[in-house]
C-alpha positions, 0 to 999 in steps of 0.5 A: 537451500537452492537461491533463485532470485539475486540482487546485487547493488542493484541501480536504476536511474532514468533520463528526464529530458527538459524540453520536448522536441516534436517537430522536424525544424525543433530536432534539426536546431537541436544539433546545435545545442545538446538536450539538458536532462535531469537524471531520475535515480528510482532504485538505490543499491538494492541488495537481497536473496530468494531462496527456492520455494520462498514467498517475499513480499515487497512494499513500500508507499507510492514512487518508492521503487517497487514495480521498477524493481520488478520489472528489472527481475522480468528483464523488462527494464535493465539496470543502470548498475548492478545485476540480477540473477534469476534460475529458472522460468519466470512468469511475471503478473505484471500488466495483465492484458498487454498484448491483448487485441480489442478487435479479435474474440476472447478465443483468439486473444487467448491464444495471442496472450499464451503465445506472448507468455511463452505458450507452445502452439500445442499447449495453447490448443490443449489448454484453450478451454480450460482458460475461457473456463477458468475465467468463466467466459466459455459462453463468450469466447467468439465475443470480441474482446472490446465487448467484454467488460475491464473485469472480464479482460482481467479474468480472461488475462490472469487464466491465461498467465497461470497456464505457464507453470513457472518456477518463479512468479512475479506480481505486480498488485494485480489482485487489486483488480477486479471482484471479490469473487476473483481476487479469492480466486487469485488467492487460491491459485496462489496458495497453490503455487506455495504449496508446490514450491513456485518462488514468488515475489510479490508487490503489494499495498495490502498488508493483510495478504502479505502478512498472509503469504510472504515468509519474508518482506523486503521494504523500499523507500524512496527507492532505498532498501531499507529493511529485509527479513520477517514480515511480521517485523518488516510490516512494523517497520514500515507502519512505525518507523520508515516514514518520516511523520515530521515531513507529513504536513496537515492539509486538514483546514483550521476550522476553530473557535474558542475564547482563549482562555486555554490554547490547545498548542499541538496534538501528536499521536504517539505509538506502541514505541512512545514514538510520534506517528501518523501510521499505526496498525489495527489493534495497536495501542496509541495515545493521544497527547493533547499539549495546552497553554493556559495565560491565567489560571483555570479551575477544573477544565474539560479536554475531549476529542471527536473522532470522524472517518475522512468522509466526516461521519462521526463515530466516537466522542469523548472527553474527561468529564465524561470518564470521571477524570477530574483536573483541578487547575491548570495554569501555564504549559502543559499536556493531557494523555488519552490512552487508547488500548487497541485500535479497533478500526480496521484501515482507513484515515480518520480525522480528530477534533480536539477542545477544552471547555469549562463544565458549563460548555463555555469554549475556551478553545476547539480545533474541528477536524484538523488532525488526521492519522492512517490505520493499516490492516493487522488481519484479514478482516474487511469493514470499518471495525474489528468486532472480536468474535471467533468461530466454534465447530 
């Protein structure tokens, strides 16, 4: 296979100075004394290949070095050390609408932002049209643009970057923007570009489409190369094992009540691996560990959870009496599994409560909403829960 895209021990660190020089009296006293900078270091030895015709997604959380390296790849930024090395034409979906003037028509910005993409005057001609309709704006290509909706500008911006017929597509979270209507849109067009062998490489939060597009994923943390190679693999190890849970700190406030009578002393959420986590996929198995210290013994104790979404609509309750698990008698330390066989919410945070009580509801100790865990996406599937259905023709 043809390689398109290389990386090698690639490096970038910016400068951040200390202190702000404005005026002409504060740079004139600056020549006596040098400026302090604090030295930024965003990617670290970053080392990959793409082959022709390859999709490979990158991800990451926020600050972990995506879009900088992206814009290296584009020749917007240079690197620090190291080099990249890119064969063919290159359209990157970077910033969609830079360039774009407020004050002249969609007609015309088209043309402005076909130039910039790289555009002949005769492509932009021949292909003027079938931009305003693509974007759905033919009937307001002599509105200025300042008067077009953000949604619009973005339609009109992304129609005019696909005209470029690129060897090698960069996208920078672009279908993050706009409708639902557009991002299909988006999709379709991508789909396309695979189909003709386009090489893309494509930074997203969305697990779900990368899972769906990329054929292998490179992870980056904290501007780290720490994984590359099968999506399905590179996703469980960014979902599981790249971040670091015992640095996550708990922001939830301590509301609690209780007698004392049983202390609930930690709640950890543990993995498909046995692992402790705050991340977990869609339809993942996890347990929840609830670990007590009883000071005298407790006959046939009730331990439950409340679970809330982080607006705090409660959707799901229940403890051991309700399952017909009967514990007999604690005294001294210990812990309590709830097992959960698949997860069945979709995405989004949730927020636990945690108690122990006697049958009689008498409270020996109840943490409300205090716990806190992340769902990433496993499918294509929108909304707050996976309903298992399938379709028949």
């Amino acid at each position: 296979m043809v390689v398109t895209v290389v990386a090698e021990n690639l490096w970038k660190t910016f400068q951040i100075p200390h202190e702000r020089r404005t005026t002409l009296f504060e740079n004139l006293t600056s020549l006596l004394r040098p400026s302090q900078y604090e030295t930024y270091t965003v990617l670290k030895d970053i080392n990959f290949k793409v082959e022709e015709g390859e999709c490979v997604g990158i991800i990451g959380d926020n600050g972990s070095g995506k879009s900088t390296l992206l814009k290296i790849i584009a020749n917007i930024l240079r690197p620090s050390k190291g080099r990249i090395r890119v064969n063919g034409k290159m359209t990157p979906f970077l910033e969609l609408g830079v360039g774009f003037q407020p004050d002249l028509t969609a007609r015309e910005n088209v043309g402005v932002y076909a130039t910039i993409m790289g555009l002949s005057r005769g492509e932009v001609r021949e292909r003027t049209y079938d931009v305003l309709k693509f974007a759905g704006l033919e009937k307001f290509q002599d509105t200025k643009l300042k008067n077009l909706s953000s949604g619009m500008q973005v339609r009109l911006a992304f129609s005019t970057a696909i005209q470029t017929d690129p060897d090698v597509l960069l996208v920078d979270e672009v279908l993050a923007v706009g409708d639902m209507e557009f991002q299909k849109k988006c999709f379709r067009i991508f789909s396309q570009y695979r189909k003709e062998g386009v090489t893309i490489l494509f930074v997203s939060h969305d697990l779900g489409a990368v899972r769906r597009f990329c054929d292998r994923t490179l992870l980056l943390g904290k501007g780290k190369q720490l994984a590359f190679g099968d999506t399905e693999e590179i996703i469980d190890t960014y979902i599981y094992k790249a971040g670091d849970s015992s640095e996550e700190k708990n922001k939830n406030s301590c509301n609690r009540w209780g007698n004392g009578k049983i202390l609930i002393t930690k709640v950890e959420f543990l993995d498909k691996f046995g692992l402790e986590s705050l991340r977990f996929r869609s339809s993942d198995p996890m347990t929840v560990r609830i670990h007590y210290s009883a000071n005298e013994g407790v006959y046939d104790p009730v331990f439950g959870i409340s679970l809330y979404n982080d607006q705090g609509l409660h959707l799901f309750g229940t403890n051991t009496a309700l399952k017909d698990t009967v514990i007999d008698y604690v005294n001294g330390i210990g812990h309590i599994d709830l097992v959960v066989e698949r997860i069945p919410m979709i995405q989004g945070r949730y927020l636990l409560s945690v108690a122990v009580h006697s049958r009689d509801d008498v409270h020996y100790d109840w943490i409300d909403k205090h716990y806190s865990f992340e769902i990433m996406p496993k499918g294509g599937d929108v909304g707050l829960f996976e309903v298992p259905s399938k379709w028949i023709n």
